[in-house]
C-alpha atoms as an extended CHARMM CRD file, in Angstrom:
* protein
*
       153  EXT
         1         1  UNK       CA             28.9710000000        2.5730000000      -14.9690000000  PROA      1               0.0000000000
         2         2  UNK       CA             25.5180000000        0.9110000000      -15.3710000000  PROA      2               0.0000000000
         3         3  UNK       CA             23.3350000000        0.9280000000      -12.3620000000  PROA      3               0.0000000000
         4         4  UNK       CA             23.1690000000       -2.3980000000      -10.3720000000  PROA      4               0.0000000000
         5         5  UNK       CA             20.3670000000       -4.8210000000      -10.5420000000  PROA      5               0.0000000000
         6         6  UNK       CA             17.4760000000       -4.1000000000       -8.2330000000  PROA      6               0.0000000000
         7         7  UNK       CA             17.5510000000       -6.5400000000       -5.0160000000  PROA      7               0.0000000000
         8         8  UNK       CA             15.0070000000       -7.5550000000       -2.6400000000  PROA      8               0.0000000000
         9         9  UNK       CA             15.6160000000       -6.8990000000        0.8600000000  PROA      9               0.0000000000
        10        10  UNK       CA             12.8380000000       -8.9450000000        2.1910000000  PROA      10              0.0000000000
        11        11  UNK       CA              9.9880000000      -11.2100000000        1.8690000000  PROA      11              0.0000000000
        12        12  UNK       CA              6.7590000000      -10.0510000000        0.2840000000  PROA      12              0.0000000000
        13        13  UNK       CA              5.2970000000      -10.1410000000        3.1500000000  PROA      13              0.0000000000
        14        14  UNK       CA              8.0030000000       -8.4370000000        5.5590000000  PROA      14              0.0000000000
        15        15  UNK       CA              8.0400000000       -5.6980000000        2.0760000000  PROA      15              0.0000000000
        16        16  UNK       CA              3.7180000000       -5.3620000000        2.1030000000  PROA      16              0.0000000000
        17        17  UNK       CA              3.3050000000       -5.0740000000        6.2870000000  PROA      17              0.0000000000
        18        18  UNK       CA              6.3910000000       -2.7230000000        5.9490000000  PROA      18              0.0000000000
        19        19  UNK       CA              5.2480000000       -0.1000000000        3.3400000000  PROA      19              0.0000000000
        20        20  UNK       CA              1.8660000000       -0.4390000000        2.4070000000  PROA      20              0.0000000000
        21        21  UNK       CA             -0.1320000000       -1.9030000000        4.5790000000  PROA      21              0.0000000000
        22        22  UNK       CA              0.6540000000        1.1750000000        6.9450000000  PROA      22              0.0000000000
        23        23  UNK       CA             -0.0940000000        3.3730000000        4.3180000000  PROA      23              0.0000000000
        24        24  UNK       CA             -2.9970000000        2.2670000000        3.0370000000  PROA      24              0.0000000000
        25        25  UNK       CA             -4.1700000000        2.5790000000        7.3710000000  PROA      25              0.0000000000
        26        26  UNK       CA             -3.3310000000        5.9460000000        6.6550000000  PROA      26              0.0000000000
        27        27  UNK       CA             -5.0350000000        6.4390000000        3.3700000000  PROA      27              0.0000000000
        28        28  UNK       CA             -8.3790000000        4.7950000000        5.2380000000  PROA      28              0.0000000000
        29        29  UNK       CA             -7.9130000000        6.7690000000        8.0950000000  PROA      29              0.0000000000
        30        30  UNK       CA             -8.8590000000        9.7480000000        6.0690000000  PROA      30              0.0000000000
        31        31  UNK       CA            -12.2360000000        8.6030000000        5.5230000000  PROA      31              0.0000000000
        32        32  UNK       CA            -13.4240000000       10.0400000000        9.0140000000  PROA      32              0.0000000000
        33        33  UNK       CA             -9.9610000000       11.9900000000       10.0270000000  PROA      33              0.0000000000
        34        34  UNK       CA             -9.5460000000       15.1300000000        8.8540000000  PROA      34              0.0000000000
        35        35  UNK       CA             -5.3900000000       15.2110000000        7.9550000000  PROA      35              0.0000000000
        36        36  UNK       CA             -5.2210000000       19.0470000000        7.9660000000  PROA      36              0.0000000000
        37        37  UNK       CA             -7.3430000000       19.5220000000       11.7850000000  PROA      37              0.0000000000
        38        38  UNK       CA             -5.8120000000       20.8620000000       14.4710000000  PROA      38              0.0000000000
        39        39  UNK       CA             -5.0710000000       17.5760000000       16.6750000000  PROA      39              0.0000000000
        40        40  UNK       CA             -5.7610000000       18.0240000000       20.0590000000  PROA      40              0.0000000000
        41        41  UNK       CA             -2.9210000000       17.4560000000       22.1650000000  PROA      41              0.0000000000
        42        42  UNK       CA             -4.9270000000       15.8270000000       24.8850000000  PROA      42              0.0000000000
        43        43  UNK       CA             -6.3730000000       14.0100000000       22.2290000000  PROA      43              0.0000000000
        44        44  UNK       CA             -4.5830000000        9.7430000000       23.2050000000  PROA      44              0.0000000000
        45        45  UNK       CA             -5.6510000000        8.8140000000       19.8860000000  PROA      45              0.0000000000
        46        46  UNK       CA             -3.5190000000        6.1800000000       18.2260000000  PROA      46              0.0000000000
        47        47  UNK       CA             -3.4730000000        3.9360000000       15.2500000000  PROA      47              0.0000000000
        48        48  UNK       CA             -2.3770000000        5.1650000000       12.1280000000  PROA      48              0.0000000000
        49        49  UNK       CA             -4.0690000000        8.6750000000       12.6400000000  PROA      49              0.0000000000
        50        50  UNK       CA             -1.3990000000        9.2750000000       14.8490000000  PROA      50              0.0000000000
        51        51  UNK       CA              0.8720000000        9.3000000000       11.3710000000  PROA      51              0.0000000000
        52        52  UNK       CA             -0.4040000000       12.6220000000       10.4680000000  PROA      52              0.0000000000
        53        53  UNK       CA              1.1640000000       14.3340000000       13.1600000000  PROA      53              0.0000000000
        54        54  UNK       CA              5.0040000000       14.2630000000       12.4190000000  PROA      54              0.0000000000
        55        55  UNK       CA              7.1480000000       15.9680000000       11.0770000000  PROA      55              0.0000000000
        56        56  UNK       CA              5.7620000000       14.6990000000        7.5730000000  PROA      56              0.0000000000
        57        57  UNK       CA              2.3740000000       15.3730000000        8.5760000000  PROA      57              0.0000000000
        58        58  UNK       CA             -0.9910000000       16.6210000000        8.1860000000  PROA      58              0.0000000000
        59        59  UNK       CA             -2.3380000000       16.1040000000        4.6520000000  PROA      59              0.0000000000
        60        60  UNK       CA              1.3300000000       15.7610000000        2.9970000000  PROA      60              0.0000000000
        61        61  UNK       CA              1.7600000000       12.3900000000        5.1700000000  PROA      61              0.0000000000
        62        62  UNK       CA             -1.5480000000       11.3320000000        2.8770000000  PROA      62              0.0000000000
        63        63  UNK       CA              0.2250000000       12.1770000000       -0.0890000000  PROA      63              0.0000000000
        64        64  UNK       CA              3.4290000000       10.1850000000        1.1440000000  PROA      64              0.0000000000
        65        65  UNK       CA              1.2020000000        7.0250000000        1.9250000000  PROA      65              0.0000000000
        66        66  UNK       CA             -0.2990000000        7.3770000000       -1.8190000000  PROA      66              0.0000000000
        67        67  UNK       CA              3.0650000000        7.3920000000       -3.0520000000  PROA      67              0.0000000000
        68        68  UNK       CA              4.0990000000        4.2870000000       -1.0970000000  PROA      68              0.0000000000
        69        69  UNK       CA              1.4680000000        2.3900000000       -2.5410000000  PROA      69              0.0000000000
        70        70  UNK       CA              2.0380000000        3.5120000000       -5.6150000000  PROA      70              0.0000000000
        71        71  UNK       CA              6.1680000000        2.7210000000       -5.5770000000  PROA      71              0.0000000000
        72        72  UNK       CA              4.4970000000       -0.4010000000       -4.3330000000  PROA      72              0.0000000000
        73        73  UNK       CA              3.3200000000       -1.7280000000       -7.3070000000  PROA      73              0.0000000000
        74        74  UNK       CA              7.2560000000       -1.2550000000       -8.5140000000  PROA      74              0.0000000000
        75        75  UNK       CA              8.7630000000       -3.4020000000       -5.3360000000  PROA      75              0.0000000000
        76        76  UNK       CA              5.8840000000       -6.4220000000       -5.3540000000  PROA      76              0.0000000000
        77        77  UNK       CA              8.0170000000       -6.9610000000       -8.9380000000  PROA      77              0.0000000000
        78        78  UNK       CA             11.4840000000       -6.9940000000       -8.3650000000  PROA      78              0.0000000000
        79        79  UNK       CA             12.6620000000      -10.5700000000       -9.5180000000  PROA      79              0.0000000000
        80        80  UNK       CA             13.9320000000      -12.7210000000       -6.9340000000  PROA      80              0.0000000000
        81        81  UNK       CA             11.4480000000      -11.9080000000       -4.1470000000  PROA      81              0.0000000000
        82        82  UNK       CA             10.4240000000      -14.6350000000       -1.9780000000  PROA      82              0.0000000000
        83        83  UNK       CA              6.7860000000      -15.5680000000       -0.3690000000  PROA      83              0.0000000000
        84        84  UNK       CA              6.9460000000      -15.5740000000        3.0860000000  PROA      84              0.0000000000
        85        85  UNK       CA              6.5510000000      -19.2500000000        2.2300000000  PROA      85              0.0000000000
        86        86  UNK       CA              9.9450000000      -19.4220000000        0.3490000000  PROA      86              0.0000000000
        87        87  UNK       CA              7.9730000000      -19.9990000000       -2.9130000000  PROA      87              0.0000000000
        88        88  UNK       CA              9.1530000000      -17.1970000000       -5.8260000000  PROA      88              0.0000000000
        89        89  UNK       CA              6.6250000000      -14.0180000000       -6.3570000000  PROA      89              0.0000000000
        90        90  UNK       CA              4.1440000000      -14.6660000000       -9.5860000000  PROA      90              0.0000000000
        91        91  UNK       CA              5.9420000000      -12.2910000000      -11.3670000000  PROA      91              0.0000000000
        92        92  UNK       CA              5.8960000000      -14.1920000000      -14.2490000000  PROA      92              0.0000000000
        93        93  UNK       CA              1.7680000000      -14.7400000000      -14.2140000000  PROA      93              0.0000000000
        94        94  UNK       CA             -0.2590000000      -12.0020000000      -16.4800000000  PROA      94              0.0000000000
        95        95  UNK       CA             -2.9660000000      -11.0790000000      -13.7210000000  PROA      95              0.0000000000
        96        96  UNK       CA             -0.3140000000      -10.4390000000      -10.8780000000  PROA      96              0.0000000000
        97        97  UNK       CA              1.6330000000       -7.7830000000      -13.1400000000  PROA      97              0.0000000000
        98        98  UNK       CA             -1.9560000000       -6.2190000000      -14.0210000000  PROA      98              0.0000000000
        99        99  UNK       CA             -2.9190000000       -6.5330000000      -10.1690000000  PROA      99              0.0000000000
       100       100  UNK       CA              0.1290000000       -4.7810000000       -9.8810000000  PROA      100             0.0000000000
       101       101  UNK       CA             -0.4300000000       -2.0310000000      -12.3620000000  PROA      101             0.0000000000
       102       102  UNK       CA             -3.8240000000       -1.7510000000      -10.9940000000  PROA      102             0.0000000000
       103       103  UNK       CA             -1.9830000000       -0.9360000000       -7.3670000000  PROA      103             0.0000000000
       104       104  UNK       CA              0.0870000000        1.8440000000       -9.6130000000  PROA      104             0.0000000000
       105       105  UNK       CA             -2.7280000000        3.2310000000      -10.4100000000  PROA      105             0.0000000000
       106       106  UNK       CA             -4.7120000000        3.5680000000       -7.3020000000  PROA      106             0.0000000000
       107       107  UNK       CA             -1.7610000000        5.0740000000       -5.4030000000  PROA      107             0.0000000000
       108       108  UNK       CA             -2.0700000000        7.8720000000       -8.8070000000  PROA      108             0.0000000000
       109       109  UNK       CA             -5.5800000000        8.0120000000       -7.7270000000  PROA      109             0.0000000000
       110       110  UNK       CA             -4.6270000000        8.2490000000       -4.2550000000  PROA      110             0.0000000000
       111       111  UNK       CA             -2.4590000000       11.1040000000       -4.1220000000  PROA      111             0.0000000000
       112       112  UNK       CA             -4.4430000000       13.1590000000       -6.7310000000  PROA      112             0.0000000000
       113       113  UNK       CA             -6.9110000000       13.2390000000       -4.0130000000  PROA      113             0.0000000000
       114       114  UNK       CA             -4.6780000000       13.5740000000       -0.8850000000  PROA      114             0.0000000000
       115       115  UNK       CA             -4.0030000000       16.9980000000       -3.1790000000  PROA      115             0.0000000000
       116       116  UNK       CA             -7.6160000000       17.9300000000       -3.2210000000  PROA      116             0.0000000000
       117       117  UNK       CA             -7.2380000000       17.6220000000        0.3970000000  PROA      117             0.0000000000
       118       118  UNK       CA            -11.0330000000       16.4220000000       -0.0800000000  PROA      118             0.0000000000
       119       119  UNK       CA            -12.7410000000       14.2220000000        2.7410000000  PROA      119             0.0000000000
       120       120  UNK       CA            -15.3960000000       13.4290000000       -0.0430000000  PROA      120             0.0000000000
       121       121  UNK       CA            -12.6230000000       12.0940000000       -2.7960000000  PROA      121             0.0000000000
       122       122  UNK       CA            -10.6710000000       10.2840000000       -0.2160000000  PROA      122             0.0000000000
       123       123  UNK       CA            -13.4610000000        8.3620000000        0.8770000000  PROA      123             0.0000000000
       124       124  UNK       CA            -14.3850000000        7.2600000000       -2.5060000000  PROA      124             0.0000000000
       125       125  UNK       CA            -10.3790000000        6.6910000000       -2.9640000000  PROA      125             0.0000000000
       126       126  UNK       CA            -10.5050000000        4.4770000000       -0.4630000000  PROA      126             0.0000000000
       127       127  UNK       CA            -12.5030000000        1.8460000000       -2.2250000000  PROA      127             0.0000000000
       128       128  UNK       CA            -10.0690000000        2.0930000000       -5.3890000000  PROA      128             0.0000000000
       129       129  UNK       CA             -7.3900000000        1.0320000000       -2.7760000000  PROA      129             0.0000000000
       130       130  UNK       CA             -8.9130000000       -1.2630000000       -0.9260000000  PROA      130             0.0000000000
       131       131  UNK       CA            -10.1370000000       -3.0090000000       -4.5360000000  PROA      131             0.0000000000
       132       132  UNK       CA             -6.5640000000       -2.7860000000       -5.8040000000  PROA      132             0.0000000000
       133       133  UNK       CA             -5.4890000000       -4.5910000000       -2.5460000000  PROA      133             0.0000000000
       134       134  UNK       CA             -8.1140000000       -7.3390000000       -2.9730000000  PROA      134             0.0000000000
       135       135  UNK       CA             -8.0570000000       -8.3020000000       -7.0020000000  PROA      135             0.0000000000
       136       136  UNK       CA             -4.1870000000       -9.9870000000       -5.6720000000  PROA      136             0.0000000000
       137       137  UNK       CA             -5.1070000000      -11.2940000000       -2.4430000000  PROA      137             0.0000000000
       138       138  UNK       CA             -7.9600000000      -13.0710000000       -3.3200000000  PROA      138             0.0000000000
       139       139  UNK       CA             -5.8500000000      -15.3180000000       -5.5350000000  PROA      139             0.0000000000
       140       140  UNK       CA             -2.1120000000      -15.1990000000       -4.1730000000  PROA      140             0.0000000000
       141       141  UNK       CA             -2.7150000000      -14.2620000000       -0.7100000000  PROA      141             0.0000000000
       142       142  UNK       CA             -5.7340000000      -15.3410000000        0.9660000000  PROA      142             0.0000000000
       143       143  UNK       CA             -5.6600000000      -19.3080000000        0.0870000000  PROA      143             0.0000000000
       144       144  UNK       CA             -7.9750000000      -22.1400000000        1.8570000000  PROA      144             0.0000000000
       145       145  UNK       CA             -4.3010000000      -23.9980000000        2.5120000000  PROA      145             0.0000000000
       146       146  UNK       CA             -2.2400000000      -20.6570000000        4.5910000000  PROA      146             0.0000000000
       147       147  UNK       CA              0.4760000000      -20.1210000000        4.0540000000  PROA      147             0.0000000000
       148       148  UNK       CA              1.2950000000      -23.5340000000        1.9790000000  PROA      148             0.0000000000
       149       149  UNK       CA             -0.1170000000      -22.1930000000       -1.1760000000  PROA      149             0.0000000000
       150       150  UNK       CA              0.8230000000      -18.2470000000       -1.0670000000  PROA      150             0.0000000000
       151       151  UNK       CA              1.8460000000      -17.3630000000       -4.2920000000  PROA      151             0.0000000000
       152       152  UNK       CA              0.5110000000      -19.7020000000       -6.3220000000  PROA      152             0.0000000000
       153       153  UNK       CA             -1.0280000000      -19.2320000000       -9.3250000000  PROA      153             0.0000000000
């Protein structure tokens, strides 16, 4: 039998403070957190360094986050997905699909350098994130009339 249509589950907003908004903190994090150092166990640190000590942790937690961005880019599409505002996703609008493509991309760029397990290339990975994250808001997100005008082109 054919596969069912994808579904969203939640807002765009519930979906982005869900997924990658945590991963991205743990993507950042990496800029001055080493993900394969020996944590100290006295060490109360929180945030989302505190990711890379589970089960999933270390550097492959950097890798998952990179991925979750990435799969991102996939879920911000899904038609049918509601602003937090009630007003429809811009799917249909040429610069949110690219802005979404360009989110692919940095979670590629991401992982490839949680693999390096490089300080250097995840600091410089950080920007292509954090740029990736910014092209959409700037338009669809971060809007003079909040939240009225979320996701409008």
């Amino acid at each position: 039998p054919a596969a069912p249509p994808p579904k969203t589950y939640a807002t765009l907003a519930q979906m982005m403070r869900g997924i990658p908004f945590p991963a991205s903190n743990i993507i950042f994090d990496t800029q001055t957190t080493d993900p394969g150092a020996v944590k100290d166990a006295a060490d109360p640190a929180g945030g989302a360094t505190a990711q890379f000590s589970g089960v999933y942790g270390g550097w492959q937690a950097v890798e998952n986050a990179a991925l979750a961005i990435q799969g991102t880019a996939n879920l911000i599409q899904i038609p049918g997905r509601k602003c937090e505002n009630g007003k429809p996703v811009p799917t249909d609008q040429e610069d949110f699909r690219k802005w979404a493509a360009n989110l692919a991309d940095a979670g590629a760029a991401a992982y490839k350098a949680a693999q390096s397990k490089n300080m250097d290339q995840m600091v410089d990975v950080s920007g292509t994130v954090s740029d990736a994250c910014a092209m959409c808001h700037e338009k669809y997100r971060d809007t003079p009339n909040q939240p009225a005008d979320r996701c409008t082109p």
